[in-house]
Steps between C-alpha positions, in 0.01 A plus 500: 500500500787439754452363816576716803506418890463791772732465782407607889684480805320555784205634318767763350442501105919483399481414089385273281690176294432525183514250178766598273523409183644208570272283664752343763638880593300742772572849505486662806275841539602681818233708627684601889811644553624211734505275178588726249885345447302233406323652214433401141725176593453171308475221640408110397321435803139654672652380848863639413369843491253459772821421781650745324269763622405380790857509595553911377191557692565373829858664474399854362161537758536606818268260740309795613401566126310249424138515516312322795 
């Protein structure tokens, strides 16, 4: 079973890091549009792909988007 990690920003649900079969690389499952450059990216590190995504997010959403 691989080990997965959901990924919220602002209670928006953006993708998930999954375990690949390597157990030091992530893979990146984009889930909202705003991240989706981002997806099925590999990555070594969790926290990587977290600033990462948290960065495309910010960018890509209008302030007036985001929930309350």
């Amino acid at each position: 079973m691989r080990d997965s990690i959901i990924l919220e920003i602002n209670g928006v649900f953006v993708g998930t890091v999954i375990s690949s079969g390597n157990p030091r690389q992530k893979r990146f499952y984009a889930v909202h549009e705003s991240v989706h450059a981002l997806h099925n990216h590999v990555f070594s590190d969790r926290d990587d792909i977290r600033r990462l995504v948290i960065g495309h997010f910010h960018h890509s959403t209008p302030r007036n988007a985001l929930p309350a």
